[in-house]
N, C-alpha and C positions, 0 to 999 in steps of 0.2 A: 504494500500500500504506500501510497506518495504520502507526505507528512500532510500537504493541507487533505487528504481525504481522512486523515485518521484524526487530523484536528476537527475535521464537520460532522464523523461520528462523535466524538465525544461531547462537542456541543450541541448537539441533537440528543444526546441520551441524556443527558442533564439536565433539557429542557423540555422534557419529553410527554406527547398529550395523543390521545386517536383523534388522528386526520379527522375522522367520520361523525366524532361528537359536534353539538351544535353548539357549546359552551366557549365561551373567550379563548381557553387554552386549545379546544380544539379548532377555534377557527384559524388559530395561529397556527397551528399543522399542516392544518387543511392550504393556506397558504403556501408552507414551507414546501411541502408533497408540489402543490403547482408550480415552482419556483425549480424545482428540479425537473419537472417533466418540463418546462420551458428549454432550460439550459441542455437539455440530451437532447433533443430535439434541434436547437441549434448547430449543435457540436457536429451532430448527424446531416448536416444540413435537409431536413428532414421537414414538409409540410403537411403530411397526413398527422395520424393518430398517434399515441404516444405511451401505450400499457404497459404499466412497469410489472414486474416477475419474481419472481427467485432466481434467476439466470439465464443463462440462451436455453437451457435443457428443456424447461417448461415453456420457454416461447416456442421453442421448436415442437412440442408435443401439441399446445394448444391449435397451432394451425394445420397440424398433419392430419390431426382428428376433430378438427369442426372447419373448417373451411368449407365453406359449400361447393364442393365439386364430384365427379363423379369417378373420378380416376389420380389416381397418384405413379409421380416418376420422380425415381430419386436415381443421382450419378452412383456408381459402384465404389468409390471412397468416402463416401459421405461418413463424416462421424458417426458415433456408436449410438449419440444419441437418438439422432436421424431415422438409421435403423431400426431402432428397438422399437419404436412411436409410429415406423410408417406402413406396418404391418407386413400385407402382401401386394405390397407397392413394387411399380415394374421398373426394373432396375437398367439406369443407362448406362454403357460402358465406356470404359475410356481409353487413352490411346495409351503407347509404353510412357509418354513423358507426365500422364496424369490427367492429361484435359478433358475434355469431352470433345468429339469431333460434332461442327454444323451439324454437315449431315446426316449421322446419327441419329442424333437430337432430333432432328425432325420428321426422318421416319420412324422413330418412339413414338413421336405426338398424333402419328396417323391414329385414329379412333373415336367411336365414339364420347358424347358425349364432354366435358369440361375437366379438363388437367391441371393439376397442381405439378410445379416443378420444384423441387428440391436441387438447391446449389449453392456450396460452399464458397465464399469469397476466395479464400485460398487452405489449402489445407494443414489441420494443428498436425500432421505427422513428417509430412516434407516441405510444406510450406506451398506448392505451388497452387498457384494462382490462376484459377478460371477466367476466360473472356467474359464477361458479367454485359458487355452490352451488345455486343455480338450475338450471345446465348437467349438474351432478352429479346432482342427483335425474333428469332425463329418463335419463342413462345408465344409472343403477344401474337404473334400472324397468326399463329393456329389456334387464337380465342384461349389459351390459356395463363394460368395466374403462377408468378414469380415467387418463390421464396428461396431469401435470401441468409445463408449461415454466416454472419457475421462476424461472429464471437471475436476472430484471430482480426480484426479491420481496425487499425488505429482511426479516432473519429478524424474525420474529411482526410485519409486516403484515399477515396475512387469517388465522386459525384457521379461515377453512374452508376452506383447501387443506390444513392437515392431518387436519381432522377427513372429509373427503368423495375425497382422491385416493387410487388405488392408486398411483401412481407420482410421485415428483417427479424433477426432473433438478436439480440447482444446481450453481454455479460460483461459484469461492472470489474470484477476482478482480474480480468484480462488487462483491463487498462487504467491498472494502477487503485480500483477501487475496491473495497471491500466485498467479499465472497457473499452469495447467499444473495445476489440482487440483481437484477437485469432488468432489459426491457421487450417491448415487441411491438415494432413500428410497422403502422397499419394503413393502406393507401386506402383503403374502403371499406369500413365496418360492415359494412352491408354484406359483403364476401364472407363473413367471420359469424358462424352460432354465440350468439350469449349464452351464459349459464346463471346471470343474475350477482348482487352482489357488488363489492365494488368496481372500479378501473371502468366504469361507464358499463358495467355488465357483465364484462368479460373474465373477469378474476377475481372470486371473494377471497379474502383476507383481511385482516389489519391490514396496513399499509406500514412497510417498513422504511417509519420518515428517517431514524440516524444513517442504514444502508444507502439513502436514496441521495442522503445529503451529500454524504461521502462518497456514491460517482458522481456526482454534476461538480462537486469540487474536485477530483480527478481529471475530470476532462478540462478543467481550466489549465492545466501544464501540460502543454500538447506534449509531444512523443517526436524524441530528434531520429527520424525515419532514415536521413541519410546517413547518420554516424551507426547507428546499428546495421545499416546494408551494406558501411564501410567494415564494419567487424567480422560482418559472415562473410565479406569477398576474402578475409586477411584468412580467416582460418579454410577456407573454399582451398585456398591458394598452396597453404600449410600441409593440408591433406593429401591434393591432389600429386604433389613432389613427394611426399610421403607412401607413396603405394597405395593409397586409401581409394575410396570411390563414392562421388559427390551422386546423390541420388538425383535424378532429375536438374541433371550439369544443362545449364542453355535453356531451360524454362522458367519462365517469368515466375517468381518464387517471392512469399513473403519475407522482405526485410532483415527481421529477426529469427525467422527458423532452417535449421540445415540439417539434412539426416545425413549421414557420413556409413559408409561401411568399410571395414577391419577385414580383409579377407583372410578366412583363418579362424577367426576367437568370434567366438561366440558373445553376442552383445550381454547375456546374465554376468559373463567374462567381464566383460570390458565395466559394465555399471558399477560392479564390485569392487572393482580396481580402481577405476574413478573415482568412487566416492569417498575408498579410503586416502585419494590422493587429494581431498576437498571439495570436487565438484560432481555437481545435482544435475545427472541427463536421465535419458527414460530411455525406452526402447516402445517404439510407437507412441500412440498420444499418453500423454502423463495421466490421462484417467484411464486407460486401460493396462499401464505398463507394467502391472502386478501380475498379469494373468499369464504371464508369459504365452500364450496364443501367438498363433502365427498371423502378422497384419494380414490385416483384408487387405488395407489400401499397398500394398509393396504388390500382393499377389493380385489387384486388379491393374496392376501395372506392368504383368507378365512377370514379375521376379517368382523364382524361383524358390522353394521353404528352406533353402541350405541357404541360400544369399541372403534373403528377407530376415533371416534370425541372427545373423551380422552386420545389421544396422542398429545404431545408438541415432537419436533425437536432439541437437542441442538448440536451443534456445537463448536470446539473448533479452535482456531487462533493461530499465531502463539503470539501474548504477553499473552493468558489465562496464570494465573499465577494459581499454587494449593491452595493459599488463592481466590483468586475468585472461583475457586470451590469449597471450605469450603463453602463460604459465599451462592454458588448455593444450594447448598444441604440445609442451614437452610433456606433458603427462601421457599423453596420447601414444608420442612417439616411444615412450619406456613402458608403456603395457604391449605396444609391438613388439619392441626387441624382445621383453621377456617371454612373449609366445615364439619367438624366432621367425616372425613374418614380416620382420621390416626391410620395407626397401629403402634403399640410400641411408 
């Protein structure tokens, strides 16, 4: 968490009332709450709706399962959470470097009836980065509705995810705010079932005003995008001289994330060894990286389960400093030697 967001939770739980009461205290909430859904909304350069969540997970469940349509397609690396929420949704494929192809895409969308399309801005396992307005014209042609997996999107990286999605999912801990809180940006409520309650209908609960305060104060210290893209080219670079192998080398890839493979050592190897060397990577998304499971998304990208299970995930923050990447890199390169797979 960034220090002003852990400063506007605490000044929110100190001063703390339900949004929803009609009493002084609460109408000061009730304020507070609109004051934050103003500011995400800005950040997102964002003029539709504005429902705040418990995180992208529940945005992303809400709209897989009450959207009013008649069909669901989601890309074959979509997040787990994606997945789990979209049932027996028809699954689009993607190419070795990750993408989705056009044409693909739009012979999926031949069918029956109103499609929901499931697509991640770029992905939390290698980072790479879908055409989002490219993707968006084939949908919209064939009368079908946008959503968009945000979560990994620093706010106003891509104006055409606000300018072209029906749906976004975000999550406040991504970018620097406190866990447990998101939102889900809505171009047409009318597209979307109520279930009553609050968020205009669409989401009962209390309303978590300390969580809420502390993203909209989060996204007041944008995110230095080029100095983290300068990190991952330095250890890209590191790697690649190193014998290593840059997953998805040459596709448009978020910023901050890089999957690296150890040809050789097995990444439960490599994590171990990391972590007693000080540093925190995963081995696919960090919400699944416990399960030791073989990625979907490596294996919808044709990798193979002996290569796929020698990849690590690294990620960079906003305090990585470029001596902690120095330091990443010689760690790297002496869990090689010690398995005896290092080149150079």
């Amino acid at each position: 968490m960034t220090p002003h967001a852990r400063s506007a939770v605490a000044a929110a739980m100190a001063d703390w009332a339900n949004p929803s009461s009609p009493h002084a205290e609460g109408r000061r909430a009730r304020a507070a709450v609109e004051a934050a859904r103003s500011a995400v909304a800005a950040a997102y350069g964002w003029t539709g709706e504005t429902l705040f969540t418990s995180g992208a997970s529940e945005s992303l469940g809400i709209v897989l399962n009450r959207a009013l349509v008649d069909r669901v397609l989601v890309s074959a690396v979509e997040h787990d959470a994606v997945l789990r929420a979209s049932g027996r949704a028809t699954t689009i494929p993607v190419s070795s470097d990750g993408r989705i192809d056009p044409d693909t895409l739009a012979g999926a969308l031949v069918g029956d009836g109103r499609a929901l399309v499931a697509i991640q801005w770029a992905n939390s396992e290698t980072g790479v980065r879908q055409p989002i307005a490219t993707l968006a014209r084939i949908i919209h042609g064939a009368g079908a509705l946008l959503l968009v997996d945000a979560a990994q999107m620093p706010a106003g990286a891509d104006v055409d995810v606000a300018e072209h999605a029906d749906f976004v999912a975000l999550s406040a801990h991504k970018r620097g705010g406190p866990p447990g809180v998101g939102a889900l940006l809505v171009r047409d409520l009318a597209t979307l079932s109520p279930t009553g309650g609050q968020e205009r209908g669409y989401r009962a609960g209390t309303e978590n005003l300390p969580g809420l305060a502390g993203y909209a104060a989060a996204l007041v210290e944008p995110e230095d995008t080029a100095r983290l893209a300068a990190l991952r080219d330095l250890l890209d670079d590191a790697i690649r001289r190193s014998g290593g192998e840059i997953v998805a080398e040459g596709t448009p890839r978020h910023p901050a994330i890089g999957a690296y493979r150890m040809p050789g050592v097995a990444a439960t190897t490599q994590l171990i060894r990391l972590d007693m060397a000080g540093f925190a990577v995963s081995a696919g998304s960090a919400c699944a990286s416990g399960s030791l499971k073989p990625s979907h998304v490596l294996a919808a990208m044709g990798w193979d389960e002996t290569a796929g299970r020698e990849v690590v995930r690294v990620s960079f923050g906003r305090p990585t400093t470029e001596a902690e990447v120095a330091a990443f890199i010689a760690a790297w390169r002496d869990v090689a030697r010690a398995t005896r797979r290092f080149v150079q």
